[in-house]
Structure formats: structure tokens, C-alpha cells
C-alpha positions in Angstrom: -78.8 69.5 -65.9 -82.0 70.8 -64.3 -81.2 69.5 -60.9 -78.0 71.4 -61.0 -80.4 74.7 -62.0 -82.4 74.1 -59.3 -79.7 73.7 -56.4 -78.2 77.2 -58.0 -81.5 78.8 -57.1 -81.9 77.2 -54.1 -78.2 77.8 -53.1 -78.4 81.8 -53.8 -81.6 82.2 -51.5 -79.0 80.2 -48.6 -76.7 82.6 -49.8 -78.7 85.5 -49.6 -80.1 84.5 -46.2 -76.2 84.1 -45.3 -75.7 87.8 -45.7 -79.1 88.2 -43.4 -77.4 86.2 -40.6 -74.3 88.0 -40.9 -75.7 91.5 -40.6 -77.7 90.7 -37.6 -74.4 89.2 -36.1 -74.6 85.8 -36.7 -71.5 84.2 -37.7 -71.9 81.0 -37.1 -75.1 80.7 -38.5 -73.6 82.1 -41.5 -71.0 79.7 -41.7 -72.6 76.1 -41.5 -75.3 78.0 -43.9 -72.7 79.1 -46.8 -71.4 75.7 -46.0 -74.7 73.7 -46.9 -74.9 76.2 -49.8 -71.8 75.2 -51.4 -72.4 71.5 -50.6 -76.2 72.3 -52.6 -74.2 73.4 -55.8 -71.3 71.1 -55.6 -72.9 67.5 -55.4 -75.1 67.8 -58.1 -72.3 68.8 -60.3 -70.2 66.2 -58.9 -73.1 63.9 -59.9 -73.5 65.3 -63.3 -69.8 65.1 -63.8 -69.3 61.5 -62.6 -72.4 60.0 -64.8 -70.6 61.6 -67.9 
């Protein structure tokens, strides 16, 4: 359960810097970084879920 904490924090500062790169007009950047932020939250949920 703490792992999933911690991959919450560290996905909201991705997300955060997300919103940085999109203001300063970078898309792409954006996009592979909300990507890795969603795959930070997912998998240890998925792991969580599975060792249940």
C-alpha cells in the first residue's frame, strides 16, 4: 500500500511538470510524460491487486 502512495506523489509532480511542458508548447513531451505518469500509478495497483 505504501508503494502505491508513493507512485501517486511521484506521478502528480510528472503530472504537474506535464502541464509545464504543455504551456511552453511541448506536446510531445507532454504526452510520453502523462504517459509514464499513468503507467507510475497503474502498475503498482496492478501489483497490489494481483498479490490479493
Amino acid at each position: 500500500m505504501l508503494m502505491i502512495i508513493v507512485s501517486a506523489a511521484a506521478a502528480a509532480h510528472a503530472f504537474m511538470f506535464a502541464r509545464w511542458l504543455i504551456k511552453n508548447g511541448n506536446k510531445p513531451g507532454a504526452l510520453v510524460t502523462y504517459l509514464i505518469a499513468a503507467a507510475c500509478i497503474a502498475l503498482p495497483v496492478y501489483r497490489y491487486i494481483k498479490a490479493q
